[in-house]
TORKOLKOL-508462 format. One record per residue (C-alpha): x, y, z; residue in three letters. Coordinates in steps of 0.25 Angstrom, whole numbers. Layout:
<rs>
<r><px>X</px><py>Y</py><pz>Z</pz><aa>Ala</aa></r>
...
</rs>
This chain:
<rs>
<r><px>10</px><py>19</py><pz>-34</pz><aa>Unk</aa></r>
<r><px>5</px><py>10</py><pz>-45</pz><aa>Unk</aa></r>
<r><px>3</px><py>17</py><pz>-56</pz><aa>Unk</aa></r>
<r><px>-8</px><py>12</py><pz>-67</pz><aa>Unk</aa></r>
<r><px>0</px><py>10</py><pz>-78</pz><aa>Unk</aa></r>
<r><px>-7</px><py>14</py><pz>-93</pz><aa>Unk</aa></r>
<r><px>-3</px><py>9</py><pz>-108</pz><aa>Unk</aa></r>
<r><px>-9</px><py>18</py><pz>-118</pz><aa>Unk</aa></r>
<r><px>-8</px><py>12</py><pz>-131</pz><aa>Unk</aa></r>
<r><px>-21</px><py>16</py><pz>-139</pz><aa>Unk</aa></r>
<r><px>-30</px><py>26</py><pz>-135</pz><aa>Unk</aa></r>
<r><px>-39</px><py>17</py><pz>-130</pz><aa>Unk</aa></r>
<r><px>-28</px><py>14</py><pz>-118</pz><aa>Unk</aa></r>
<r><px>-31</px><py>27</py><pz>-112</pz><aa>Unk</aa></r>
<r><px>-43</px><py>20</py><pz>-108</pz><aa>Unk</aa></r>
<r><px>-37</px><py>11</py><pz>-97</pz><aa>Unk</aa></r>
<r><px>-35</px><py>24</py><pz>-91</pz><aa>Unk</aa></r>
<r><px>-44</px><py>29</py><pz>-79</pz><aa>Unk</aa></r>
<r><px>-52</px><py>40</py><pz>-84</pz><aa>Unk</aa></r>
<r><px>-49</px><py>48</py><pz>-71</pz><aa>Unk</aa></r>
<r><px>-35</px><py>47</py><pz>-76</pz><aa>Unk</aa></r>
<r><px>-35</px><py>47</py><pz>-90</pz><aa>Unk</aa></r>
<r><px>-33</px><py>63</py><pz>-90</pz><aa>Unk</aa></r>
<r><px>-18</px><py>60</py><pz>-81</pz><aa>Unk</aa></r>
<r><px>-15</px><py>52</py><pz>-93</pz><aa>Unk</aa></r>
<r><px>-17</px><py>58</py><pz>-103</pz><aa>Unk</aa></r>
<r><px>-8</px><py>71</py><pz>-100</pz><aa>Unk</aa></r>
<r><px>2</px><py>61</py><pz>-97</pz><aa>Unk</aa></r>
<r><px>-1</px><py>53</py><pz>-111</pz><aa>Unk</aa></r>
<r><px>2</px><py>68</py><pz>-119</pz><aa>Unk</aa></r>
<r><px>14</px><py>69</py><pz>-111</pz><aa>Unk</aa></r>
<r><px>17</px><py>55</py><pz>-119</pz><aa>Unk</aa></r>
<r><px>13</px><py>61</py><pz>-132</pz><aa>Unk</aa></r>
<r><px>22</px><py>73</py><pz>-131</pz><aa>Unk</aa></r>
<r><px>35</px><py>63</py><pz>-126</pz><aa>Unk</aa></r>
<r><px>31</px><py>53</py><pz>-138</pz><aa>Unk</aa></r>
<r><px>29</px><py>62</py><pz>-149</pz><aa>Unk</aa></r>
<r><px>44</px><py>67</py><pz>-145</pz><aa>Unk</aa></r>
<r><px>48</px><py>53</py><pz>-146</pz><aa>Unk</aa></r>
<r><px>41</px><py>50</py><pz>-158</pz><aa>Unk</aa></r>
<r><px>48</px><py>60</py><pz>-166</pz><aa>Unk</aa></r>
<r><px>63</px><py>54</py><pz>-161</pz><aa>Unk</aa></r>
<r><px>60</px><py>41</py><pz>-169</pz><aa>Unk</aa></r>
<r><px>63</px><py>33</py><pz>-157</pz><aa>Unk</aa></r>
<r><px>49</px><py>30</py><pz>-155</pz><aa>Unk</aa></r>
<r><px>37</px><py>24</py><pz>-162</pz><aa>Unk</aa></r>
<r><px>26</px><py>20</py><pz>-153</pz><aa>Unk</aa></r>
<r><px>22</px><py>24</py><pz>-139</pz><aa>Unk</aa></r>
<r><px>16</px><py>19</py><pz>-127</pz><aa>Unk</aa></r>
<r><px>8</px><py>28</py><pz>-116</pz><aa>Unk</aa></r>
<r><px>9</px><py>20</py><pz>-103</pz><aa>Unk</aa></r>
<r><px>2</px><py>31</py><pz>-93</pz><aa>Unk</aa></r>
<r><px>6</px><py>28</py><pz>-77</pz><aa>Unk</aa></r>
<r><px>-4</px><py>33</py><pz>-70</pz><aa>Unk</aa></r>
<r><px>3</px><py>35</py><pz>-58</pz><aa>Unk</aa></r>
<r><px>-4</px><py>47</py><pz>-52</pz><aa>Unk</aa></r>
<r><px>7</px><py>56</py><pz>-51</pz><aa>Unk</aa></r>
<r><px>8</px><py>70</py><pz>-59</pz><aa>Unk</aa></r>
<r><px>19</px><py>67</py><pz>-68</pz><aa>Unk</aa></r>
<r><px>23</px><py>60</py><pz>-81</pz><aa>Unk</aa></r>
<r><px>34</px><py>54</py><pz>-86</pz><aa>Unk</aa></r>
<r><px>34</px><py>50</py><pz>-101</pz><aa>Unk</aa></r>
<r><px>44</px><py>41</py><pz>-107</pz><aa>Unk</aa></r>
<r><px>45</px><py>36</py><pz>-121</pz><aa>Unk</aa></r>
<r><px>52</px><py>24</py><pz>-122</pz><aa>Unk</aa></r>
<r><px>55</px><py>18</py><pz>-137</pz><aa>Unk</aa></r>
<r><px>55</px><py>3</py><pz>-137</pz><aa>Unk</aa></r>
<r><px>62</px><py>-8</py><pz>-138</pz><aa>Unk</aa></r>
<r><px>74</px><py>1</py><pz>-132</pz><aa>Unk</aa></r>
<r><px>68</px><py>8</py><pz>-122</pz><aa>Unk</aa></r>
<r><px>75</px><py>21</py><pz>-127</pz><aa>Unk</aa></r>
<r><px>67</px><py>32</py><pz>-119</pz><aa>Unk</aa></r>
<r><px>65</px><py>43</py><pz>-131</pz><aa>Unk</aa></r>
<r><px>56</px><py>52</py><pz>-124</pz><aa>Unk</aa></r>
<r><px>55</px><py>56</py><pz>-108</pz><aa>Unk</aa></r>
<r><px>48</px><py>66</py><pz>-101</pz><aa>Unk</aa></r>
<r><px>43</px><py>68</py><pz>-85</pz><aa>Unk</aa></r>
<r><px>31</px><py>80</py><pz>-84</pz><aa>Unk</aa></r>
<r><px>23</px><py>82</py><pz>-71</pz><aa>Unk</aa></r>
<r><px>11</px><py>90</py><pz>-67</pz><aa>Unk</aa></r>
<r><px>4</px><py>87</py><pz>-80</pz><aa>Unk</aa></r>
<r><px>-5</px><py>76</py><pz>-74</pz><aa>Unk</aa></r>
<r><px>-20</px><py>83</py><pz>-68</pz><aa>Unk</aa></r>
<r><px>-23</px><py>80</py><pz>-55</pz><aa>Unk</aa></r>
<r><px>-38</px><py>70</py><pz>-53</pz><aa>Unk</aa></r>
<r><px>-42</px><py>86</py><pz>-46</pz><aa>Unk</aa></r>
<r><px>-40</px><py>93</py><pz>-59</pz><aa>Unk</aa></r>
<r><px>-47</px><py>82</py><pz>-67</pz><aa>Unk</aa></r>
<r><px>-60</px><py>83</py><pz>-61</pz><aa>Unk</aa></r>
<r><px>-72</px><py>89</py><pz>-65</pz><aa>Unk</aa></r>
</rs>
């Protein structure tokens, strides 16, 4: 599959989004927050990047990478947290 692949930088980023796929990304960008915080609080990191695959699939995999090392300080893999397009609708 070729994933559509999504840099969130500002909140205005989240715009590039498709609206009819903005509500998968955004449980997967709090399941960021929570893996960041983490990380923030070890020292190792200072800034973080969101980049959201959407790649259609119910599962997430967050990994905080601190850089120019590459260290991975934080890592997590969560699934059935993504709705479904049924669940969605109105």
């Amino acid at each position: 599959m070729n994933a559509n692949r999504y840099e969130i930088n500002t909140l205005l980023d989240f715009l590039k989004v498709p609206t009819e796929r903005l509500a998968a990304c955004l449980i997967e960008f709090e399941s960021f927050l929570v893996i960041c915080r983490a990380a923030l609080e070890t020292g190792k990191v200072k800034n973080a990047t969101f980049e959201w695959i959407d790649d259609g699939e119910d599962n997430i995999h967050v990994q905080i990478t601190s850089k120019p090392l590459g260290e991975v300080v934080g890592e997590k893999d969560l699934k059935g947290l993504v709705p479904d397009a049924e669940s969605t609708e109105d």
